[in-house]
C-alpha positions as CSV (number, residue, x, y, z in Angstrom):
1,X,102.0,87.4,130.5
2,X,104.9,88.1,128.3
3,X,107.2,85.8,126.0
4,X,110.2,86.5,127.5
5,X,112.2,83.4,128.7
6,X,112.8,79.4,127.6
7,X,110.0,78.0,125.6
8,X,109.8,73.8,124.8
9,X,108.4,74.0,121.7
10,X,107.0,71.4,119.4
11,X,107.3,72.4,115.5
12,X,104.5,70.1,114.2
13,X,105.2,69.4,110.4
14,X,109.3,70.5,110.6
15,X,112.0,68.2,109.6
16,X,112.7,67.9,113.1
17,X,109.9,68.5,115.8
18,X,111.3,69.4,118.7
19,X,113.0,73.0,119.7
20,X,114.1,75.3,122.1
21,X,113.6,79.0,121.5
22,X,114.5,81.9,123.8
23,X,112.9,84.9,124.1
24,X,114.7,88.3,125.4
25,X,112.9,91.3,126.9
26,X,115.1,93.1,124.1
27,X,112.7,92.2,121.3
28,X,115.8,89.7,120.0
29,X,115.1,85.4,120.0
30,X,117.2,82.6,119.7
31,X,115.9,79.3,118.1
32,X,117.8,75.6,118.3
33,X,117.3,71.7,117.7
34,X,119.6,69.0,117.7
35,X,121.9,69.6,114.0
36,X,121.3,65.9,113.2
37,X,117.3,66.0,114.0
38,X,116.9,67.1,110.1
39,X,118.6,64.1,108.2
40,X,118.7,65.9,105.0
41,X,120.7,69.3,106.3
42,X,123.0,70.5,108.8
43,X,120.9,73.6,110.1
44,X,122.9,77.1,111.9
45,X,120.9,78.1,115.1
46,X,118.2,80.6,114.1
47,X,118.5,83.8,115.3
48,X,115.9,86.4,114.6
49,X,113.4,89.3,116.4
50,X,109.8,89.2,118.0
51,X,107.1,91.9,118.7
52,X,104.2,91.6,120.8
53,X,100.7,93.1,120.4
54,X,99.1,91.9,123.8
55,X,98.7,88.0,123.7
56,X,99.7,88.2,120.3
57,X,103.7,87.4,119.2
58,X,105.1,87.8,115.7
59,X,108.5,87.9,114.5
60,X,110.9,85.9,112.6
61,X,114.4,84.1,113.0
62,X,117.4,83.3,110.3
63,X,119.0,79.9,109.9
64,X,121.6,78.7,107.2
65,X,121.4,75.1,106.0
66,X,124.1,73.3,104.4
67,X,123.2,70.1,102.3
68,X,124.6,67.3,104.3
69,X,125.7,65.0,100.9
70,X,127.1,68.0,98.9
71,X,128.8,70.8,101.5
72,X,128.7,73.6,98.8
73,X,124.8,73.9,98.7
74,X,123.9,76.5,101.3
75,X,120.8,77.9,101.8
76,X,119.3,81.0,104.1
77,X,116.4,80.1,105.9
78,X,113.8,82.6,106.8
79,X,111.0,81.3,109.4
80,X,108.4,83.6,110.2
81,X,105.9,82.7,113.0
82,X,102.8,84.5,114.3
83,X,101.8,82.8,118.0
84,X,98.9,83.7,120.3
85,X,100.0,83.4,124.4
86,X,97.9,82.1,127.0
87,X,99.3,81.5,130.5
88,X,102.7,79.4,129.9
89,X,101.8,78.2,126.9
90,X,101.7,79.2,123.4
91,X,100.2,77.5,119.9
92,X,100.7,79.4,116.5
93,X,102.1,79.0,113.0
94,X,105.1,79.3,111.3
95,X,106.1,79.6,107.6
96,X,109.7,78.9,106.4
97,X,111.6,80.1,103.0
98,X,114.3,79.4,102.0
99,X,117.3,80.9,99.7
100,X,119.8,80.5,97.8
101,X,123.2,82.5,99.1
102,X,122.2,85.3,96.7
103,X,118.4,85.7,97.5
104,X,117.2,83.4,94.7
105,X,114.2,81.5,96.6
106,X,114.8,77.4,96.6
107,X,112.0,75.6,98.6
108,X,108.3,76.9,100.1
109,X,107.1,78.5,101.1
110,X,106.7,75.4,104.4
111,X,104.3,75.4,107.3
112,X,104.6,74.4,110.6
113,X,102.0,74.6,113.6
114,X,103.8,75.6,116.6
115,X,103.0,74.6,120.6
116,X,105.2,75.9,122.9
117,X,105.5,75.4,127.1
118,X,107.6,77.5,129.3
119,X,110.5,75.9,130.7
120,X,110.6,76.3,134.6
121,X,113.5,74.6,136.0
122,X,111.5,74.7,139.2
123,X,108.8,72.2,138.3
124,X,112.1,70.6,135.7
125,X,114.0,69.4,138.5
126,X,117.7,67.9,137.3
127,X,117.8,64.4,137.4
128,X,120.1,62.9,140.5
129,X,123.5,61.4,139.0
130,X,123.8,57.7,138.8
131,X,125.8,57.1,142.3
């Protein structure tokens, strides 16, 4: 079973616990959650790079944060996440840095354990518009 495709995934411990990440044959990964989930920061979309070993999946993804009450403090995020599969599911862990501009570190390191469930539109049917 490979990783590739839309994952539901559920960041247990994050600011905000609920994302979407996507996973591309290419080795590349996309991560998101709504900007206003984390109260404290207006996060980028991470974007970042995965290998597999078997049912084992490790990579990481780069976010930028930007401190919502003063604009000026920016910060590079660094999440790195190790995640075992099984069927259409994963669980895992994930541990996030984070940087000042320049590469001084600011905050962690952070964990987070990670469940994730493929998204199949088939069994995800859209909802029928109100008539």
């Amino acid at each position: 079973m490979s990783i590739v495709g839309v994952w539901e995934v559920h960041a247990e411990g994050a600011p905000f616990e609920y994302h979407v990440m996507t996973f591309h044959a290419d080795g590349t990964m996309l991560q998101s959650n709504p900007d206003h989930g984390n109260r404290t920061t207006s996060d980028s979309n991470g974007m970042g790079a995965w290998h597999a070993d078997g049912p084992q999946v490790s990579g990481a993804f780069l976010e930028f944060t930007v401190d919502r009450k003063n604009p000026d403090a920016i910060h590079k995020g660094i999440v790195r996440f190790e995640l075992t599969m099984r069927d259409n599911e994963f669980t895992g862990s994930a541990t996030a840095m984070f940087y000042e501009p320049t590469g001084t570190p600011t905050r962690g390191p952070l964990t987070s354990h990670l469940t994730g469930t493929r998204f199949n539109p088939a069994i995800h049917p859209p909802t029928a518009p109100p008539p």
